[in-house]
VEXTI-943575 format. One record per residue (C-alpha): residue in one letter; chain; x, y, z. Coordinates in pm, 1 decimal, padded with zeros to 6 digits. Example, Ala and Ser with C-alpha at 12.3 -4.5 7.8 and 13.67 -1.06 7.14 Angstrom:
// VEXTI-943575
 code unit        u        v        w
    A    A  01230.0 -00450.0  00780.0
    S    A  01367.0 -00106.0  00714.0
This chain:
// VEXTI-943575
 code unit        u        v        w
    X    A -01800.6  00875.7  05364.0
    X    A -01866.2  00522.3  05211.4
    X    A -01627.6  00326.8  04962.1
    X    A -01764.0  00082.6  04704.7
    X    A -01613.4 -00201.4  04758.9
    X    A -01506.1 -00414.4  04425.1
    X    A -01558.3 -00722.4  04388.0
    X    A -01252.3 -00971.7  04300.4
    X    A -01220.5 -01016.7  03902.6
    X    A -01232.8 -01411.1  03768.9
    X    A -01152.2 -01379.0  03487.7
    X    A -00823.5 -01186.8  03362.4
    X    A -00778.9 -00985.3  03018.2
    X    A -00592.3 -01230.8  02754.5
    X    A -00238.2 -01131.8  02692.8
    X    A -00271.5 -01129.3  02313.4
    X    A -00562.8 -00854.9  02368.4
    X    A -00331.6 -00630.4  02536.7
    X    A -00163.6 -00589.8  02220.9
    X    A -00276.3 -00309.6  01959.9
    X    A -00430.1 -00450.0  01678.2
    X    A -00224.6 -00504.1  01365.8
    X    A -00347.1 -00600.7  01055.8
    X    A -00160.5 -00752.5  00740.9
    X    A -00232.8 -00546.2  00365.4
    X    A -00351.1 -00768.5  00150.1
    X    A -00497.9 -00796.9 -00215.9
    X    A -00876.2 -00888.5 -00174.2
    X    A -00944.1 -01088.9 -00459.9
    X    A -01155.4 -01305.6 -00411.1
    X    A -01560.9 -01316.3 -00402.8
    X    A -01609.3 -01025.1 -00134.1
    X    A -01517.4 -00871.7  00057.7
    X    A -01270.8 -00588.1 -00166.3
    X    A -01042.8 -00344.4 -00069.0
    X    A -01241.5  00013.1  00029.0
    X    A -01093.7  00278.7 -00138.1
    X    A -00876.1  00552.2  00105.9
    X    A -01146.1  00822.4  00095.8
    X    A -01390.9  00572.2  00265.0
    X    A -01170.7  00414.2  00514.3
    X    A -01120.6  00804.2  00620.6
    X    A -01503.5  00824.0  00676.2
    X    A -01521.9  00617.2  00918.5
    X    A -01252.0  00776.1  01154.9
    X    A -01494.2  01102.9  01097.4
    X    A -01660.4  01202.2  01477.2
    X    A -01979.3  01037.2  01557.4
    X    A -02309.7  01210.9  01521.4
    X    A -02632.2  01114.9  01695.4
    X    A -02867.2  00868.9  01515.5
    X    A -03126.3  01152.8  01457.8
    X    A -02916.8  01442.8  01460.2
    X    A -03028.1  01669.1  01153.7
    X    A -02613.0  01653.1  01054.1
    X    A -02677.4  01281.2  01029.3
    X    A -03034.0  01241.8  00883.6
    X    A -02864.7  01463.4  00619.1
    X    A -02576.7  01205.0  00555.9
    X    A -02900.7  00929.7  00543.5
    X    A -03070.0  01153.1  00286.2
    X    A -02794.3  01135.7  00088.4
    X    A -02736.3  00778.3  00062.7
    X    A -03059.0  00768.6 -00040.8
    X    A -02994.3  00959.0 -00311.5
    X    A -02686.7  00732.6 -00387.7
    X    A -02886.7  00417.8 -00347.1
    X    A -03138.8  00549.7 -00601.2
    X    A -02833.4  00650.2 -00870.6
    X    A -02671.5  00315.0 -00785.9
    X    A -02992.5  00071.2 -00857.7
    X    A -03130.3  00318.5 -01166.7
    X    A -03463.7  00401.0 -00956.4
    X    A -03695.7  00645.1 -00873.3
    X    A -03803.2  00457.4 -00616.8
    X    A -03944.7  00638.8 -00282.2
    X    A -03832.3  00320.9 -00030.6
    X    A -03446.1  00334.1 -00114.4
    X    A -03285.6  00324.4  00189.5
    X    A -02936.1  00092.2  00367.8
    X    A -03006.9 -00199.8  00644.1
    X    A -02800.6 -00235.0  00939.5
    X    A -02669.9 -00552.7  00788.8
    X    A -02521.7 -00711.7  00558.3
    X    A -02620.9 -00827.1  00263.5
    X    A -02736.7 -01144.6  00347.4
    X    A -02965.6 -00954.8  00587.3
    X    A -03113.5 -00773.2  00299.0
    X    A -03212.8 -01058.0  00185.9
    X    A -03403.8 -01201.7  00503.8
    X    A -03594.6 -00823.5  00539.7
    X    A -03671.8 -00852.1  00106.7
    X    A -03830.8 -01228.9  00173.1
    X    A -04011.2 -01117.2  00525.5
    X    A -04169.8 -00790.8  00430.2
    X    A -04251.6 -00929.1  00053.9
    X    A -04420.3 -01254.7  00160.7
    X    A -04668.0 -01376.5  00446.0
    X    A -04684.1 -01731.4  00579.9
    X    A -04853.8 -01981.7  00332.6
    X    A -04771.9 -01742.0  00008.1
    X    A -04594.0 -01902.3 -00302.4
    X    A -04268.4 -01776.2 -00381.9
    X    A -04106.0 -01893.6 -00712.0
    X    A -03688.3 -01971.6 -00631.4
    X    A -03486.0 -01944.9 -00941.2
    X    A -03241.3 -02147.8 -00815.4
    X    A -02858.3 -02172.3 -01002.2
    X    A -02614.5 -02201.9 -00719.9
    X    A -02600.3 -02172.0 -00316.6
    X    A -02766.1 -01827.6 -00339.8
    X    A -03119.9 -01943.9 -00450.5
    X    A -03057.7 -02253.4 -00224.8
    X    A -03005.6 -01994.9  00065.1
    X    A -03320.7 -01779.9 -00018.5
    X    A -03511.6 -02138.2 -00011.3
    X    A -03430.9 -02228.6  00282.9
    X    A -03510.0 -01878.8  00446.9
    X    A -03861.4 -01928.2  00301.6
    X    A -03904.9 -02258.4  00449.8
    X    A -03813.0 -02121.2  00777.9
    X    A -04030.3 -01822.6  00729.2
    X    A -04338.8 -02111.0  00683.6
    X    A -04374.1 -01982.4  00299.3
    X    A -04407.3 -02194.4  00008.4
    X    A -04073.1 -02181.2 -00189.5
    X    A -04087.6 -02387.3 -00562.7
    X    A -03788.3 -02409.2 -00701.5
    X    A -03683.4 -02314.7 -01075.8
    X    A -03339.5 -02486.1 -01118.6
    X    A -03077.2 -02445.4 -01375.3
    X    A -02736.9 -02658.6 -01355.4
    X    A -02464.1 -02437.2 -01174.4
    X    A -02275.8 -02211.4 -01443.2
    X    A -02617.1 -02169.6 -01650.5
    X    A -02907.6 -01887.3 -01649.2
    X    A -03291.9 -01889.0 -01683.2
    X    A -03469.8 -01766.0 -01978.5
    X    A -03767.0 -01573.6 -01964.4
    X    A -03933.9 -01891.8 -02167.9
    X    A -03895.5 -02074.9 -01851.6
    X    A -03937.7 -01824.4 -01621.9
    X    A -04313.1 -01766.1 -01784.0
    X    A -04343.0 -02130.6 -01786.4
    X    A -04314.3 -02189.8 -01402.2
    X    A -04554.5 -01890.8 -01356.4
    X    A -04797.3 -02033.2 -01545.6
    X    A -04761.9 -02316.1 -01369.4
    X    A -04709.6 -02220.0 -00980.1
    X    A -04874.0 -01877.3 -00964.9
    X    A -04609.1 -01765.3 -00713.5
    X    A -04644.7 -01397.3 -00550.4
    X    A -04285.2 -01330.8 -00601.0
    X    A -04014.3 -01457.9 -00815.6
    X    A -03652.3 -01472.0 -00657.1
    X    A -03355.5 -01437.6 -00905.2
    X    A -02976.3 -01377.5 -00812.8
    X    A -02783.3 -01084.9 -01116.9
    X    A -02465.4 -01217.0 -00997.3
    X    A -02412.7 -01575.5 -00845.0
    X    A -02123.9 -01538.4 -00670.2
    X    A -02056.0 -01909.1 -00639.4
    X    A -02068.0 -01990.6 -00997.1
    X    A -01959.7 -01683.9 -01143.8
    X    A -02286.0 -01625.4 -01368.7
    X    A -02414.4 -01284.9 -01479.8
    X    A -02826.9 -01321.0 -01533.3
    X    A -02968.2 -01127.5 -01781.3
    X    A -03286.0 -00931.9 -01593.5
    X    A -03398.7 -00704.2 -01904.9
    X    A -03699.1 -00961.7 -01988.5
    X    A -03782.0 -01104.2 -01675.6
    X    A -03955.2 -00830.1 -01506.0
    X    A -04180.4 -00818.3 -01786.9
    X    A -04240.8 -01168.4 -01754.8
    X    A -04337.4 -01147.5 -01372.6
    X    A -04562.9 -00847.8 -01400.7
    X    A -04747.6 -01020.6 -01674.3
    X    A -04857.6 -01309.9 -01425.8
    X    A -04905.8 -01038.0 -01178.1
    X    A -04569.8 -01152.7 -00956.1
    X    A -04309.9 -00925.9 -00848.7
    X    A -03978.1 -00999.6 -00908.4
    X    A -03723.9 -00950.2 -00661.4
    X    A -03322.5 -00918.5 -00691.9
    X    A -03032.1 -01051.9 -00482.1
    X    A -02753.4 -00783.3 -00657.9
    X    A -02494.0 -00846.3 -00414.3
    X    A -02197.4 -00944.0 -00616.2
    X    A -02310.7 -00739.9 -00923.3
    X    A -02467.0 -00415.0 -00883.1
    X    A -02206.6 -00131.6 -00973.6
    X    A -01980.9 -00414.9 -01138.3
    X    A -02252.6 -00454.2 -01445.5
    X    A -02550.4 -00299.8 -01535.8
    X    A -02841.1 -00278.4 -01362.5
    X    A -03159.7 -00064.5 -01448.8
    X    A -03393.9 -00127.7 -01172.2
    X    A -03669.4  00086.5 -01310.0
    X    A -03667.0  00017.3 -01679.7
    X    A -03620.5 -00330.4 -01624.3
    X    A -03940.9 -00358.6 -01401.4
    X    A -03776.2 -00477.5 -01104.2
    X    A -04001.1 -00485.7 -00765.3
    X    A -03701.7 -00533.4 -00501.1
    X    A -03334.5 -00536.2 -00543.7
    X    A -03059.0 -00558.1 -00286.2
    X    A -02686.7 -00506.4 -00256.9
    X    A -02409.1 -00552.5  00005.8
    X    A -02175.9 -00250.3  00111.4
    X    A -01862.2 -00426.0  00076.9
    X    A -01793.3 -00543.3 -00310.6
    X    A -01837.4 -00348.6 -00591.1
    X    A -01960.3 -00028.4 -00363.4
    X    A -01602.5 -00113.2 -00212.0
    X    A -01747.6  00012.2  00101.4
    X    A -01729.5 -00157.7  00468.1
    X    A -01919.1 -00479.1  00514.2
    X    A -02190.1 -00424.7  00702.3
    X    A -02500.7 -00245.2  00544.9
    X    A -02747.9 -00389.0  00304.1
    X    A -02888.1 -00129.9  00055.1
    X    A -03211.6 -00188.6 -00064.6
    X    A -03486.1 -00044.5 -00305.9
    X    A -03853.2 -00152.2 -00312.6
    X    A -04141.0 -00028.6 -00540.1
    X    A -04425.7  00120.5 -00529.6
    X    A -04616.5 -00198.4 -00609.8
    X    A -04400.1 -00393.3 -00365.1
    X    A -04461.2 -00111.6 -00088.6
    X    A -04802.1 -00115.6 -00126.5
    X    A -04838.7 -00503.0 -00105.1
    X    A -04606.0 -00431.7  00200.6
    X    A -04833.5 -00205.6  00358.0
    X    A -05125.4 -00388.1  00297.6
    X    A -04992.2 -00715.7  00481.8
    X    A -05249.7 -00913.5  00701.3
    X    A -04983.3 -00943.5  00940.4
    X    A -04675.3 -00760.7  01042.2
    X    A -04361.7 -00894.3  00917.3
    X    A -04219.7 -01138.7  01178.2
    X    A -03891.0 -00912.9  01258.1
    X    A -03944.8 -00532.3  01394.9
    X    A -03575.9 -00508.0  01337.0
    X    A -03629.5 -00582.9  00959.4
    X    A -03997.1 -00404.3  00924.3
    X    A -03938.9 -00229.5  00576.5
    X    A -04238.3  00030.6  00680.7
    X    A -04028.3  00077.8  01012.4
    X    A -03711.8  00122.6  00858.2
    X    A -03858.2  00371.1  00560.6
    X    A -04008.0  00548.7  00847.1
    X    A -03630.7  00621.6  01010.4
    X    A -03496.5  00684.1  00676.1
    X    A -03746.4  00971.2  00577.9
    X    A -03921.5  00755.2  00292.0
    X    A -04303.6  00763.0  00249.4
    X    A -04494.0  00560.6  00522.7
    X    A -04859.6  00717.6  00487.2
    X    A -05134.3  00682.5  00202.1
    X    A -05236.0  00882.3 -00025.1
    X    A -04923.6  00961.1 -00203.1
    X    A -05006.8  01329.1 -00164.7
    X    A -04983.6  01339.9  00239.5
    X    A -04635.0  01419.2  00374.0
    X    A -04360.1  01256.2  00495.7
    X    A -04405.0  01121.5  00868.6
    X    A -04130.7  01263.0  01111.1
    X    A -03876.7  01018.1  01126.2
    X    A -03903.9  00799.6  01428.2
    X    A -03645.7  00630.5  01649.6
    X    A -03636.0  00254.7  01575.4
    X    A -03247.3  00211.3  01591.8
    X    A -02905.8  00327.5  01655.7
    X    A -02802.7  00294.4  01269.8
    X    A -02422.8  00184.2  01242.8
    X    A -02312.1  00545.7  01185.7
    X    A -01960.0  00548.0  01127.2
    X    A -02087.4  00275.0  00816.3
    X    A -02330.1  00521.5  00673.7
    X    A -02087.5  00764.0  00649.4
    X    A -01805.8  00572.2  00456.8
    X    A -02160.1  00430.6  00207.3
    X    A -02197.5  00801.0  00118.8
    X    A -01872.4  00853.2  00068.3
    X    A -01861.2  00543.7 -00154.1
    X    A -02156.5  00623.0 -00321.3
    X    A -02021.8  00958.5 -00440.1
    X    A -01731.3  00819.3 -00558.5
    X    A -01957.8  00607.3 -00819.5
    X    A -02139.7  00951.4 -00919.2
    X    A -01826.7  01056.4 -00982.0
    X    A -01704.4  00787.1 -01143.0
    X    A -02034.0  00727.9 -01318.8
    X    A -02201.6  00421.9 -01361.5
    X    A -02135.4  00351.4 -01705.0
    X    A -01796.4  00388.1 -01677.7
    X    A -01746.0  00185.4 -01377.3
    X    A -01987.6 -00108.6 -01568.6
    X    A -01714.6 -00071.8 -01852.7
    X    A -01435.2 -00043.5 -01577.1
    X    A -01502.9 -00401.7 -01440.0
    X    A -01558.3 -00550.4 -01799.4
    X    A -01208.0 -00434.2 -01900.9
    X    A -01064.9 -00594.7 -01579.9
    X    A -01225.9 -00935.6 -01647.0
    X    A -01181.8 -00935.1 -01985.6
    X    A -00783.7 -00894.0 -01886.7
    X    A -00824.7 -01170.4 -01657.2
    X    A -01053.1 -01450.0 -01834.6
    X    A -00765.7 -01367.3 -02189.3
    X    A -00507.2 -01463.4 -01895.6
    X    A -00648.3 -01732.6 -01766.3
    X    A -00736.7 -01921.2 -02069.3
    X    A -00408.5 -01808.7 -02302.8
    X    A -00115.3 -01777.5 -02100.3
    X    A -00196.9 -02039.1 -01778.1
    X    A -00394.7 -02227.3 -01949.3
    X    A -00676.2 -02263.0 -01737.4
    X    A -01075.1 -02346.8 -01830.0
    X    A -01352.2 -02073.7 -01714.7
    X    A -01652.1 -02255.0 -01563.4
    X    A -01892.0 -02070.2 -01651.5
    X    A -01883.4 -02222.3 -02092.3
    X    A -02075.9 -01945.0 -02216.8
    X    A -01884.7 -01632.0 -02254.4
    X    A -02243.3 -01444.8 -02231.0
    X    A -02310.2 -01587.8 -01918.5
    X    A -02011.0 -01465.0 -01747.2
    X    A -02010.2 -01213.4 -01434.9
    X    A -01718.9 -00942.9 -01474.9
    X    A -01736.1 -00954.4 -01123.7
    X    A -01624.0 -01278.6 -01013.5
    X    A -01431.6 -01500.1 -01218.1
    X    A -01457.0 -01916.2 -01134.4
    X    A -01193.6 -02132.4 -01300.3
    X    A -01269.7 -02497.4 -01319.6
    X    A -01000.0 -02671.9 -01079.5
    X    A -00780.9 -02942.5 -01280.1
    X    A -00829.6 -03269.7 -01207.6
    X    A -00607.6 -03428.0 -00930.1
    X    A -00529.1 -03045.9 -00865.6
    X    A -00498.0 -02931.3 -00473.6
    X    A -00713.2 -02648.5 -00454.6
    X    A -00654.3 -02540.3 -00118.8
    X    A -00298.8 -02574.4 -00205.5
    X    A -00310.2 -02311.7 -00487.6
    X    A -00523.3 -02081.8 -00232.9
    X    A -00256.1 -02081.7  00068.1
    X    A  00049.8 -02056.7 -00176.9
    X    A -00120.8 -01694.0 -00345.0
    X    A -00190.7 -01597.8 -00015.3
    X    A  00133.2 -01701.5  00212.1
    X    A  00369.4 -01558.3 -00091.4
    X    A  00205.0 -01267.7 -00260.9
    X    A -00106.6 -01172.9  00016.0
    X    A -00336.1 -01199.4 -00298.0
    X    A -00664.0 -01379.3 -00187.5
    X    A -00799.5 -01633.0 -00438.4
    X    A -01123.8 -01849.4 -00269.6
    X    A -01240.5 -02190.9 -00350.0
    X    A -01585.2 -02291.5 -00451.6
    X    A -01850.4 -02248.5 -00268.3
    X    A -02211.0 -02449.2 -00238.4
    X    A -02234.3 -02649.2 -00539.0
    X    A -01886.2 -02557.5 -00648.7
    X    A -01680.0 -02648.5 -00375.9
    X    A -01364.2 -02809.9 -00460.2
    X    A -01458.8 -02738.9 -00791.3
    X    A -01331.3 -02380.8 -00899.9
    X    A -01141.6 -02096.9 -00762.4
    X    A -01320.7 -01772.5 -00764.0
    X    A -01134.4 -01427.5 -00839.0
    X    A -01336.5 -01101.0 -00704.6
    X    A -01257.3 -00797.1 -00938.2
    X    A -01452.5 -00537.9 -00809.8
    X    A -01479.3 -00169.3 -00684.6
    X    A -01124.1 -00075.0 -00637.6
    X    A -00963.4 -00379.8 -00730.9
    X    A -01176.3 -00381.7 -01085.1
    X    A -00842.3 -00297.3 -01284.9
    X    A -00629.6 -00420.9 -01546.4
    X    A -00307.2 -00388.0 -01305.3
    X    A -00522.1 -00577.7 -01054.5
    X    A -00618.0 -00849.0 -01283.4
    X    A -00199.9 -00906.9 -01412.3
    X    A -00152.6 -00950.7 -01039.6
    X    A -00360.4 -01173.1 -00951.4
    X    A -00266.3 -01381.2 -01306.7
    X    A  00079.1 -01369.5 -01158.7
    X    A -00010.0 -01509.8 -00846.7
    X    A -00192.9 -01763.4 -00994.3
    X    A  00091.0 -01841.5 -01166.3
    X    A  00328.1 -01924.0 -00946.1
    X    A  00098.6 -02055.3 -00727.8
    X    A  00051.6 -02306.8 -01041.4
    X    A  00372.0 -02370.6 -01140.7
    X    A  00453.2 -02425.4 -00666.9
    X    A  00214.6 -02736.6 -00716.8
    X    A  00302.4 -02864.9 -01024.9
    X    A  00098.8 -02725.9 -01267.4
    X    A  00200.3 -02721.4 -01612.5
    X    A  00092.4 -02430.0 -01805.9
    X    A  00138.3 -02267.9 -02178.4
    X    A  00349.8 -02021.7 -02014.6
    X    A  00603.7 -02234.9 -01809.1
């Protein structure tokens, strides 16, 4: 009988990993993540199913069904990414665009800065449309820059999470097909916080993250193309430069239309990944809890909750909203214009060492500039909102602050 002999081990286990893993409760407040409601955090301790086990390409048909409800579409390619939301956004700019195509950047804080950059890397032509942070486009310059650039798509952001706008979309789809551009979404600090009609408002692409208003798990990008944005997908000269992020790939696993004319059937789905699995489950389970809900009620939910917050803010602390349009304002995330001479950071540890309520900084153009205060999915609630004003608060009066109410 032979042994194996082992080899000698180099390097030893750290002590701290021998410990089980403990992890503090705290508010989530600020721009994303939020706090996942109980029923999804059970999800994920449900067994694991094989990636194309008929139990779990059930599960996947469902989201679909949930990402469909959630964006207001019809759409056949509605499917999640095995990403986050910033990786929705590279597989939206790679399948959308080729190399050399224009791509029109509406560009109002580090969001449309981000997408720029990713089409510069991606050897596309990105011409930005720029609006000081805390502002929004109109579709009277929207139409302008088409007229002038001819771009193949037009990049917007619904919610910019570092400024704390809310763009209008109703118009600007309108706008886009007119010039014959389609115009695609970044949604991920606004869908489910404030309305969004994907189809109505002629939208060719629009993208979300799992983990803020969905109040899922970070980690899965949901998506939704067209039907004019999967043909011009499937009609590429090239193949988009990531298999990982093909769109026709991915629609393929997901059970979506791949094959032309509309009238031939579904493909059977192939393997192109091990899908995060425990995450799909806890999206449908957050999903159905915004069917439940409803969508209307949660839009009206996360109103309530900032409109609690902002009449804090600006009556009893004090404090000036960034954002000087009221219109203009996400009810998702909330920036307050820092005093002057004002530790920011200072403000941020205090909420966080005393009360574990998260309140963030700036961000891209705004840092050191505001704090930003997430209210969404769970935490979109008026008895959220008065705890985060009281944290704020004291965290205010701990620095110095004077306000109305000390």
């Amino acid at each position: 009988k032979m042994t194996c002999r082992l080899p000698n081990l180099t390097v030893r286990a750290a002590a701290g990993l021998l410990n089980p893993l403990s992890i503090p409760n705290k508010l989530l407040t600020g721009p994303g993540p939020s706090n996942q409601h109980p029923e999804v955090s059970t999800a994920l301790s449900a067994p694991l199913l094989g990636h194309l086990h008929p139990e779990f390409t059930k599960i996947m048909d469902d989201v679909k069904d949930g990402i469909r409800y959630f964006f207001q579409t019809n759409n056949d390619w509605s499917f999640a990414i095995s990403g986050t939301g910033h990786c929705a956004m590279e597989a939206a700019c790679m399948n959308l665009l080729e190399p050399g195509e224009t791509v029109l950047v509406c560009r109002n804080g580090i969001w449309g800065d981000r997408f720029a950059e990713l089409s510069r890397r991606l050897s596309l032509k990105p011409v930005l449309l720029s609006q000081p942070p805390g502002s929004v486009f109109t579709p009277e310059q929207l139409e302008s820059a088409l007229q002038q650039h001819r771009p193949s798509v037009v990049f917007v952001v619904h919610g910019e999470s570092s400024t704390g706008t809310l763009q209008p979309l109703e118009h600007l789809g309108g706008v886009c097909r007119k010039h014959g551009a389609l115009l695609l979404v970044d949604s991920v600090a606004a869908a489910g916080g404030a309305p969004l009609l994907t189809d109505d408002w002629l939208i060719d692409c629009v993208y979300t993250g799992s983990q803020k208003c969905l109040g899922c798990t970070p980690g899965l990008g949901l998506i939704s193309f067209s039907e004019a944005a999967r043909r011009k997908i499937l009609s590429r000269k090239v193949p988009p430069p990531s298999f990982y992020l093909d769109a026709s790939q991915l629609a393929n696993y997901w059970g979506c239309r791949t094959t032309e004319p509309p009238d031939q059937p579904v493909s059977a789905r192939r393997y192109h990944h091990t899908a995060p699995i425990s995450l799909v489950y806890a999206a449908r389970e957050a999903l159905r809890l915004v069917a439940v809900e409803g969508l209307p009620a949660a839009w009206e939910r996360h109103e309530r909750a900032a409109d609690k917050l902002r009449a804090g803010l600006q009556g009893r602390l004090g404090q000036r909203l960034f954002v000087s349009e009221p219109q203009d304002r996400a009810p998702t995330v909330t920036t307050i214009a820092v005093p002057e001479g004002v530790d920011w950071k200072a403000v941020v540890q205090h909420a966080m060492a005393k009360h574990s309520v998260e309140i963030a900084g700036g961000l891209g153009p705004t840092a050191g500039q505001v704090w930003r205060i997430g209210l969404m999915g769970l935490n979109a609630t008026e008895a959220v909102a008065e705890r985060v004003l009281a944290a704020l608060e004291d965290s205010l009066k701990a620095v110095g602050v004077a306000t109305p109410n000390l």
